[in-house]
Every structure is written in C-alpha cells, then in structure tokens.
C-alpha positions in Angstrom: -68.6 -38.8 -75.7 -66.7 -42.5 -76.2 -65.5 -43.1 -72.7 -62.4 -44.9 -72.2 -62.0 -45.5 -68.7 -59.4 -46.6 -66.9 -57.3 -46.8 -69.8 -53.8 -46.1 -68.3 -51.9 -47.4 -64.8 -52.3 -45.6 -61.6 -48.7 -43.7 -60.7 -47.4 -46.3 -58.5 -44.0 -47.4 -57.4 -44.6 -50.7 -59.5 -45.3 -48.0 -62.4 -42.1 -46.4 -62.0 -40.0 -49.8 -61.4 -42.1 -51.1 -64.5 -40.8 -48.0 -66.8 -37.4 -48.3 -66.2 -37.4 -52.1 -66.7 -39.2 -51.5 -70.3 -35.8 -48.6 -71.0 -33.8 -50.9 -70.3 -35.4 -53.7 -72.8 -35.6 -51.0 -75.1 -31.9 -50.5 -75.5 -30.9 -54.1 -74.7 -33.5 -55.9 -77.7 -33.0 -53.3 -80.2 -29.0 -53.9 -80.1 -30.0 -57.8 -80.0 -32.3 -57.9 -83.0 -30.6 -55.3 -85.1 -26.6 -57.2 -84.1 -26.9 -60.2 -82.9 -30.0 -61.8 -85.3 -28.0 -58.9 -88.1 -31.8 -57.5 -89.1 -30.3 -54.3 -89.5 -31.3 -50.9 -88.4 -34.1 -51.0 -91.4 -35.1 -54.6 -90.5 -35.5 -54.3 -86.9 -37.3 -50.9 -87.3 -39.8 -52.6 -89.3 -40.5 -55.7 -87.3 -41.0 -54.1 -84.1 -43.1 -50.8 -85.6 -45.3 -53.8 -87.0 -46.1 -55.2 -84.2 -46.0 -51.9 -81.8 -49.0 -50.8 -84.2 -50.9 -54.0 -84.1 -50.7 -54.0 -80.2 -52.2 -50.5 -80.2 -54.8 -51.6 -82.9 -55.5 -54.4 -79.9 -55.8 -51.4 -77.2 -58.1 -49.1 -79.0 -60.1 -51.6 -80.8 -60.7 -55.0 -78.6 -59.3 -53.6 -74.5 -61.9 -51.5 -73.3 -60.3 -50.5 -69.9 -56.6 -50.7 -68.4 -55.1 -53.9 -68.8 -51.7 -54.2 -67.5 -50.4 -57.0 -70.4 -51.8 -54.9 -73.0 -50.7 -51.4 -71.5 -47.2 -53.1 -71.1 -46.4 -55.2 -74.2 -47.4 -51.3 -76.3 -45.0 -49.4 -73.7 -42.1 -52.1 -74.3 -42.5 -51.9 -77.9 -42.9 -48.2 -77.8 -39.3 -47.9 -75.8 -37.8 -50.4 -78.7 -39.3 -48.9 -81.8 -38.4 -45.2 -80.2 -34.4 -46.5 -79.5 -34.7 -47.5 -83.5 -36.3 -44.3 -84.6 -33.5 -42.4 -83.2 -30.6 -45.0 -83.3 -31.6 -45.0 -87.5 -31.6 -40.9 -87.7 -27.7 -41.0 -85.9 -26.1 -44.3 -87.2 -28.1 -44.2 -90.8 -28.8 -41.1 -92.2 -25.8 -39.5 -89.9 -27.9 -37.0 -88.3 -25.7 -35.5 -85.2 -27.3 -36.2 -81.2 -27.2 -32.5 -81.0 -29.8 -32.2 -83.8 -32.1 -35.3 -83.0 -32.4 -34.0 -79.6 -33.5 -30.6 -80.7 -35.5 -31.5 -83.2 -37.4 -34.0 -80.5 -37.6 -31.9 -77.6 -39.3 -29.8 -79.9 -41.7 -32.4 -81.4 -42.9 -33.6 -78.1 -43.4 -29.6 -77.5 -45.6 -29.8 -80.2 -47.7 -32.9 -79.0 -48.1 -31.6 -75.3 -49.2 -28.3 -76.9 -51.4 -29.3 -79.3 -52.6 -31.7 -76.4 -53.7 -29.4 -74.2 -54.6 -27.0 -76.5 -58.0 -29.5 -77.7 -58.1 -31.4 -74.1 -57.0 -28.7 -71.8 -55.0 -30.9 -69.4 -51.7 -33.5 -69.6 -52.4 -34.9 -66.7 -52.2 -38.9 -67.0 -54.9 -38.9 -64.4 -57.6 -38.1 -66.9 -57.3 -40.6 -70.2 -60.7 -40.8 -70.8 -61.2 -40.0 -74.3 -59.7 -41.7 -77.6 -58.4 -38.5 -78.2 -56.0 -37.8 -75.2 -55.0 -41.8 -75.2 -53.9 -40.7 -78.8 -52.1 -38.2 -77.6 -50.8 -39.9 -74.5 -49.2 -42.4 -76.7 -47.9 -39.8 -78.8 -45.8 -38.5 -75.9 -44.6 -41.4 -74.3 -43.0 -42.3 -77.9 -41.5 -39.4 -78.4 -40.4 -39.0 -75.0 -38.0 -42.6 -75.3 -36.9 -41.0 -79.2 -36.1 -38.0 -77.0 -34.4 -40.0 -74.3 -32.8 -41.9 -76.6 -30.8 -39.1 -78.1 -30.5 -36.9 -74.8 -28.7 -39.6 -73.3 -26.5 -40.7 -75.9 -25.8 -36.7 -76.6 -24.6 -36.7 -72.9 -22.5 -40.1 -72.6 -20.7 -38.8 -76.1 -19.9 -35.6 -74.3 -19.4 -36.1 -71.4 -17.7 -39.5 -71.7 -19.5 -40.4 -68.1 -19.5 -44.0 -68.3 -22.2 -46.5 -68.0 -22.6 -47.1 -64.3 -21.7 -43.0 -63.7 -24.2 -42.1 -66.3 -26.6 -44.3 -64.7 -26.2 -42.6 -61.4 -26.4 -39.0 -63.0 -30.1 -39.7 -64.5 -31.0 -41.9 -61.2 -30.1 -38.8 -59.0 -31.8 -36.0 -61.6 -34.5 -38.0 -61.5 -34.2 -38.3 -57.4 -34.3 -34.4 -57.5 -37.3 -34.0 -59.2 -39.3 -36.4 -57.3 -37.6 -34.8 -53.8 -38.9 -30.9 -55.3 -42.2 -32.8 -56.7 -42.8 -34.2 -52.6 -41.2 -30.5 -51.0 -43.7 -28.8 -53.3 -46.8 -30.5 -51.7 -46.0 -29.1 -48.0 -48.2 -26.1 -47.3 -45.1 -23.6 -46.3 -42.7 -24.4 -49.1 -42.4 -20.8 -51.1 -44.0 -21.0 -54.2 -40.8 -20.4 -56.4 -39.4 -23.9 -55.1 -43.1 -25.5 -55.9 -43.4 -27.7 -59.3 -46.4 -28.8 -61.4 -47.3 -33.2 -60.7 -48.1 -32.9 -64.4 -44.4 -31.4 -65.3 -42.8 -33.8 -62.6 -44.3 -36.4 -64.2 -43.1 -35.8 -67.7 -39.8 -35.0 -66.8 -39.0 -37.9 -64.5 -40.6 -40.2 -67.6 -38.3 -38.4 -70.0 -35.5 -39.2 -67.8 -36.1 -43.1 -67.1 -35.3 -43.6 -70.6 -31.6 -42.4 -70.1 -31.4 -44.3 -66.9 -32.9 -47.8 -68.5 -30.2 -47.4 -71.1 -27.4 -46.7 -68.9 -28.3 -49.8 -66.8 -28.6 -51.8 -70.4 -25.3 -51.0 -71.4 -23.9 -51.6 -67.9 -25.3 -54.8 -67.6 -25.0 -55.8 -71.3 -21.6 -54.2 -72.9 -18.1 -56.3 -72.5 -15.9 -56.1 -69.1 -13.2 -53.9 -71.2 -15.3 -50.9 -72.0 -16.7 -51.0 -68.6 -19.9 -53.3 -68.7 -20.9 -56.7 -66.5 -20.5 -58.6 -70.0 -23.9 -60.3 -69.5 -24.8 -60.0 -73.4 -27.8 -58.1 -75.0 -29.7 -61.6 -74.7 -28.7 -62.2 -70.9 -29.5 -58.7 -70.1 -33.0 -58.6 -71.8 -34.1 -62.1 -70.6 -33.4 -60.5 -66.9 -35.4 -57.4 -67.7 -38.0 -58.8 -69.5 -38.8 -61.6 -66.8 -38.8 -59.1 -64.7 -41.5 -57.3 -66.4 -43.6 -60.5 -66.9 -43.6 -61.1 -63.1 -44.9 -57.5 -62.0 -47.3 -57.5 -64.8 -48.6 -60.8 -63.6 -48.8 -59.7 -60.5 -49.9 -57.1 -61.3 -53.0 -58.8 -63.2 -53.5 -60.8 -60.0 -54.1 -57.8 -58.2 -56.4 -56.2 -60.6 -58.6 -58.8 -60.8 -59.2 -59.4 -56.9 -60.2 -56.0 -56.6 -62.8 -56.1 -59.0 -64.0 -59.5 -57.5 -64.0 -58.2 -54.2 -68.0 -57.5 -52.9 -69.1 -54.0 -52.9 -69.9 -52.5 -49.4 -72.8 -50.4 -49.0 -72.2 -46.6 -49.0 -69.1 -47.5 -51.5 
C-alpha cells in the first residue's frame, strides 16, 4: 500500500483560525479578480482552477508528507475556485441558490458515501492513502461550493446582514463544537452525543458561510452595511494573515522534527 503519511494538519485551533481566514480570501479574491482586474466569471474560473490543479499535482506528485505551504496555498485555492464554481452556476447560467444548494448537499453526499463506502472511515485522522486524500479533497471542494450557495441562499432570504449573518454561522458553529465537547463527558445521554467525524464536517461546512460574511463585512461599501475596506484591502489583511500562521506554523514543524529522540519514544 503507497503510504501517505502525515498528509493533512492536526485539528488545531490554528487549523480552525486558518480555515476561516482561507473563506474569507475565497469570497474577497474571487470578487477582486473577477471585478476589479474585470476577468470575468469564465476568466477568473479558469485562472485560479489552473493553478488549484497544478498545486495539487505539486501535493500528490513532489510533497510526500504534510506541509503546511503546500496544504494551504491548495485549501486557499480550493475556497476561491469553489466561490467561482457556484458564483458561475447563480450569476451565469442563472441557476437559483435553492437549487445549487441541493444539488451540492447532495453531491458531497455522494463523495462521503462513496468515501466510506471503499475506505470505511471520513475521519481526517486517517489520510493515509492516495485514495482518501482524493477523496478528502473532493470534500473540502465541495463543501466551500456547498457553503458558497447555503450562505448566499440564507443572506437572500433572510436579508440578515453581513455582520448578523456572520454572527448566525459563528454561533451554529459555537453549538456544534459546545454538543461536540458535551458529548465526550461520560454521563451525557446518548441522544445529546454527536459523531467527531460529523462535527467536524459540519463545523468545516459552516466556516465557509462565516469567512464570507466577514469578507463582505469587511470588504462591501459603508451604505450597504460593510467597513468599505475594498476586496484588495480586505484580502491583503486575510491573506497576511494566513502567510504569518503558515510560517509559523512551518517554524514549528520543523523544530519538532529537529528535536533529539529520547529513548523509550
């Protein structure tokens, strides 16, 4: 069996932080390269799903464990090229929210199924095959697609707001980590108990909404209720913000596999 250890991230806070960061990009540089640079929809969609597959070409071919510039540059494209993918169904071919979200939630249905169908597990824990990292990427693209039109589907119905919307997805997400942490306590009834592996997939579902309420609300002019930082201001912030963590968190990968081995370890 080709083993492909420790392809993915650890779940970690700087995971998390990371994720919602890469939504926001998402959002914020698709609206800059397909407006601002006027690519187009078409254009844009091409550029980035260019380079999205030559960065995963790079991760299967040439990285041969987790590297956190690498793992990051594929999820930040995959959060852009997924906001296009959807964004081009709505605004292009005029396919309603209501439908792309169906017909999304149903393909990601379809991955997880057929994933655990051959592997037997979704858990992120275990990407150890070039199998399930095909599949893992699978998901995470369709989850920001799915994102994408869930949370547009919402702000269009429910005309919530950017910084309201924001807070909606922040606290569903809040919930499911709060039943995810409940669960894990011996005495908690099994009915109120979820599955790490369904927590996990929800909660990354959910960022995507989040990242693109914060976009907008950073991004969108003062009078329909953003900061008016621009879609270049906003995804300079963001995207800094990534490089730093991923630098950091470079620096900290490599000092723990310099570190001396104690016996019995």
């Amino acid at each position: 069996m080709n083993k492909l250890l420790n392809r993915v991230p650890e779940i970690t806070i700087f995971f998390w932080i990371i994720k919602i960061l890469a939504t926001t990009v998402g959002e914020t540089a698709a609206d800059f390269l397909s407006v601002n640079l006027n690519l187009g929809l078409t254009g844009t969609s091409v550029v980035m799903g260019g380079l999205l597959i030559v960065v995963l070409l790079v991760q299967f071919l040439k990285i041969k464990r987790y590297v956190p510039a690498s793992y990051w540059a594929a999820v930040v494209l995959m959060s852009i090229v997924g906001t296009l993918f959807t964004d081009y169904l709505v605004d292009e071919l005029g396919i309603a929210l209501t439908t792309t979200t169906i017909v999304f939630s149903v393909v990601l249905v379809a991955v997880f199924m057929l994933w655990y169908l051959s592997e037997k597990t979704l858990s992120v824990h275990k990407i150890y095959t070039a199998k399930r990292e095909l599949f893992y990427w699978a998901a995470i693209l369709f989850t920001f697609a799915l994102g994408t039109a869930a949370g547009d589907l919402v702000a269009e119905k429910l005309s919530l707001g950017y910084a309201l919307s924001a807070l909606t997805f922040g606290a569903l997400i809040g919930v499911i980590a709060l039943i995810y942490y409940v669960a894990k306590i011996e005495t908690t009834p099994a009915i109120l108990k979820m599955d790490a592996v369904l927590s996990f997939w929800l909660a990354y579902i959910l960022t995507r909404p989040l990242g693109a309420s914060m976009g907008d609300l950073l991004s969108q002019p003062v009078d329909v209720g953003g900061l008016g930082l621009g879609t270049v201001g906003t995804s300079a912030i963001f995207l800094l913000a990534i490089l730093g963590l991923v630098v950091y968190m470079g620096r900290q990968q490599g000092k723990e596999q310099t570190l001396p081995k104690t016996a019995g370890v």
